[in-house]
N, C-alpha and C positions, 0 to 999 in steps of 0.2 A: 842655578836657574835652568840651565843645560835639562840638567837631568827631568825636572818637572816638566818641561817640553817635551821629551821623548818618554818616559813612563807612562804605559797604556792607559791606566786607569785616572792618571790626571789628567791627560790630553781628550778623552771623554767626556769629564768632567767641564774643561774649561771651553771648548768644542758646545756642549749643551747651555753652559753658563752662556758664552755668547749669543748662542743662536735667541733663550731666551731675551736675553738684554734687547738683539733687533726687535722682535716680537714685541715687545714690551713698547715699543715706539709708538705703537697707532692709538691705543688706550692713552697715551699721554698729549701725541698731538690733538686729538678729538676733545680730549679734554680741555687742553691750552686754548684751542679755538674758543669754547664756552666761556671760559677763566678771561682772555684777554680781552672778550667781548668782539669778536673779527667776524667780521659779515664772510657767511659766503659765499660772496662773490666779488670782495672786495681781494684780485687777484694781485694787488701790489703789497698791498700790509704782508699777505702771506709770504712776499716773495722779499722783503724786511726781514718778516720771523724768521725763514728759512735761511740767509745771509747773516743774521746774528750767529743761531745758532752751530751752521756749519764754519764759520770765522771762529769762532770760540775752540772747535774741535779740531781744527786743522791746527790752530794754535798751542793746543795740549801736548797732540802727536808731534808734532814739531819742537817743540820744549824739552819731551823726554828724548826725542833721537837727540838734539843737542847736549844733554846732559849723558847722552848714554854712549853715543857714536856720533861726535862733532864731527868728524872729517864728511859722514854722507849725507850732511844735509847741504854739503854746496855739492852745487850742480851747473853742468854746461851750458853755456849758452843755447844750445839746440837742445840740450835736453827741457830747459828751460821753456824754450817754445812748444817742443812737447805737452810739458805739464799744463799750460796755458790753455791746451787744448781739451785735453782731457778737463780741466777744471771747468770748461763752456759746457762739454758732452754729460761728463760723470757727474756733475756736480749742478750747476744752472739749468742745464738742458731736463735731467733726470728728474734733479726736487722742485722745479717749476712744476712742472706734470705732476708729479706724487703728491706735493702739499694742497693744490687746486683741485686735484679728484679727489682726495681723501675728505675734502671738505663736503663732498657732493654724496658720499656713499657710507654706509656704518662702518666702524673699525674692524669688524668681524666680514664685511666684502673686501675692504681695502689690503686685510693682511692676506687673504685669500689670490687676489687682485694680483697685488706684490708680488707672487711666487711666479707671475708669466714670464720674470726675467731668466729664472733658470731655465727655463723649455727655449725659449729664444735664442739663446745661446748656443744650445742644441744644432737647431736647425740653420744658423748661421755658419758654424763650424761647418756644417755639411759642406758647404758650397765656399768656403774657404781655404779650408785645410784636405788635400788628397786623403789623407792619414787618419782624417777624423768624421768618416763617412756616415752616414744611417745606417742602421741594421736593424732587425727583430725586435732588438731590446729596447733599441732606441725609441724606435715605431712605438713600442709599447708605452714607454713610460711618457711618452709624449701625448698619446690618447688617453691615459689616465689623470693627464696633469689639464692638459686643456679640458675635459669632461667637469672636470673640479673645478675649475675656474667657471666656467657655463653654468654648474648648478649654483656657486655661489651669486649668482645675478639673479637667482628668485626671491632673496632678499624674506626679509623676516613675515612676507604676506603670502608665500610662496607665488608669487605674479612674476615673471620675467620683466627684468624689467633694464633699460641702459639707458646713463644719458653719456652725450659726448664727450661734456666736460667734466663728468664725472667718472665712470666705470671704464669711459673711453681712454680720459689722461693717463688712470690708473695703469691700465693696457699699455698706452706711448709710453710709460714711465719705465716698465719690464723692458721695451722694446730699446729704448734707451740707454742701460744698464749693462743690455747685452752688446751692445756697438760698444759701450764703452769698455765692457771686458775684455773682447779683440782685442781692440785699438790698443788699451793698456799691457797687453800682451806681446803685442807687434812694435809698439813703437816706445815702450818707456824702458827698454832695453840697459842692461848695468845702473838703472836709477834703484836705490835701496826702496825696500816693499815702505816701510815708514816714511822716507820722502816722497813718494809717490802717492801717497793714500793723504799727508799733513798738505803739503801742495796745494794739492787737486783738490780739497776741500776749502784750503783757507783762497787761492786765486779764484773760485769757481763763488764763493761767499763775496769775496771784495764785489765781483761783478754785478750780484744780486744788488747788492747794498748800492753801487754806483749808478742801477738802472731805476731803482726803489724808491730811496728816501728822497729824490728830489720830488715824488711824483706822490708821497706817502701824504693824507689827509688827516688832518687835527683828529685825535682822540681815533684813530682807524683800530688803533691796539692800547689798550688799556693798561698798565701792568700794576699787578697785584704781587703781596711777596707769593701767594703759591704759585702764582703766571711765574714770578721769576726760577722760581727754584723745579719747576716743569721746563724753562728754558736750559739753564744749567743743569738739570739732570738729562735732557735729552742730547747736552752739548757733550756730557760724560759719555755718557752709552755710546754712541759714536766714537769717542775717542778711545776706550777703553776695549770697544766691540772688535776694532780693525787690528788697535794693536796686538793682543791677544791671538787673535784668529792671526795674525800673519805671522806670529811668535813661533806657534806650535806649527805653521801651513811648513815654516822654512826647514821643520826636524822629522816630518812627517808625510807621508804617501798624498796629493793631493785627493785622489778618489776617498781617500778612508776618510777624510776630513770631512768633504763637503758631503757626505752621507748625512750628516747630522743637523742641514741647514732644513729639513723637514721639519725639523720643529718649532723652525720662524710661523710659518703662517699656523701652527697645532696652538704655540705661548699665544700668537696677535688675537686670534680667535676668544682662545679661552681667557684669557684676558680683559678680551672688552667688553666680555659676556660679565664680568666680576666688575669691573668699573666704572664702565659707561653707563646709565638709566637707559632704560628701554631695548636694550640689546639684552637678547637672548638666545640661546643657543637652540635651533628647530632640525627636521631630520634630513633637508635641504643643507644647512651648513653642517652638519656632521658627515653627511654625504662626499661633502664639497673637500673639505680639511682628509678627506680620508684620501681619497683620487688624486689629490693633489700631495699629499707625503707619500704614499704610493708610486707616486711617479718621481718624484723626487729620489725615493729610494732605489730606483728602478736603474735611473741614468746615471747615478753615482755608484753602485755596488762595482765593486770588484771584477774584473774578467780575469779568471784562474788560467785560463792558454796564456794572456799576458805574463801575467803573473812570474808563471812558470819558466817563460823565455825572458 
């Protein structure tokens, strides 16, 4: 297994496989929403679906570290506290916001949307890390990436257009994502990548579920077998997406890796342009998807003076 982690041409592969798999996310939640019959704005059912679903993935990841690396799914008591937290920020905190705006805007703005988490990240590091300062490149790929995100808000009428609880959450949801990248960088310290990611999904899920269902109203979510088999496939993709990507992240140059997460928001796009009714692809989103892989490509490419030293 070694080996197909570290050989270029499958780490490519499985690097693209995942990214599509995220992408693939918002065509299915968009769908699920119609399928389970979920008002939107009915922000607790969502926050139900979202705590099934990530309890389900957390649980998967969790299953195979145990079956594959029993000794690293226990964890210290502080680290423990740790994970607790992260599962509020990365998990509660992030897909509250992501599920409630994605209900408010098309799949083709939301995967668009989605991609603010990597520029944020950016620009937090700035002022974190000495080491990990702005530059040229940086500057650059960050006005191409938020350009992208601006053109994707003119929406399939080309009108500018934002609501708060929509294209806004979306926004808080990236902003989100990147506090919790830090934090998981800073603070989940000797916790294995698969205990960290099963964790923080299944504690962050309990939580959902414990603020949720007591507050959840008769018939708020419908389930149908394709509502369920859109739940269990979207509890896969997560599960399948992180382990993977953290598989090939642990054999492999972080840069060279995340170069390839530009084709999260190209798959969510062109995806729900294929699935969803009424969405179609206009020269505002093709604009938008361009600026935004652009920038993406930008802030992850390789630095050769690094390199070299």
């Amino acid at each position: 297994m070694k080996g197909i982690f570290e050989n270029k041409w499958s780490v490519i592969g499985i690097a693209v496989f995942c990214s599509i798999l995220w992408g693939s996310a918002f065509p299915v939640l968009k769908i699920s929403y119609v399928e389970l019959q979920m008002h939107p704005d009915d922000i607790v059912a969502k926050l139900v679906f979202a705590g099934i679903r990530f309890f389900l993935a957390g649980l998967i990841v969790l299953v195979f570290l145990l079956f594959s690396n029993p000794k690293k799914i226990i964890v210290t008591r502080r680290q423990f506290m740790v994970l607790i937290i992260l599962g509020v920020i990365q998990t509660f905190l992030q897909y509250f916001f992501f599920y409630n705006g994605l209900a408010k805007v098309t799949g083709m703005q939301g995967s668009i949307l989605a991609s603010s988490g990597a520029f944020f990240t950016v620009i937090i590091a700035h002022y974190y890390y000495k080491k990990d300062r702005l530059n040229w490149k940086k500057i650059i790929g960050l006005i191409a990436g938020f350009t992208g995100i601006t053109l994707a808000n003119w929406g399939q009428e080309f009108q500018l257009t934002f609501q708060w609880d929509g294209e806004g959450f979306m926004i808080l949801a990236g902003l989100t994502s990147a506090i919790a990248t830090i934090m998981a960088k800073e603070l989940a310290v000797g916790i294995h990548p698969f205990a960290i990611s099963g964790w923080s999904l299944a504690l962050g899920a309990i939580l959902m579920l414990i603020v949720g269902l007591p507050q959840l109203k008769e018939d708020a979510i419908i389930f149908t077998p394709l509502g369920l088999g859109l739940l269990i496939y979207s509890a896969f993709l997560s599960a399948a997406a992180f382990g993977l990507w953290y598989s090939i992240l642990k054999f492999n140059p972080a840069g060279e890796i995340s170069i390839y997460k530009f084709i999260i928001p190209v798959a969510g796009v062109v995806l729900s342009s294929i699935f969803i009714p009424g969405e179609h692809l206009n020269v505002a989103i093709f604009a938008a998807i361009a600026m935004v892989a652009i920038g993406i490509i930008v802030l992850n490419y390789p630095n050769k003076k690094a390199t070299i030293q």
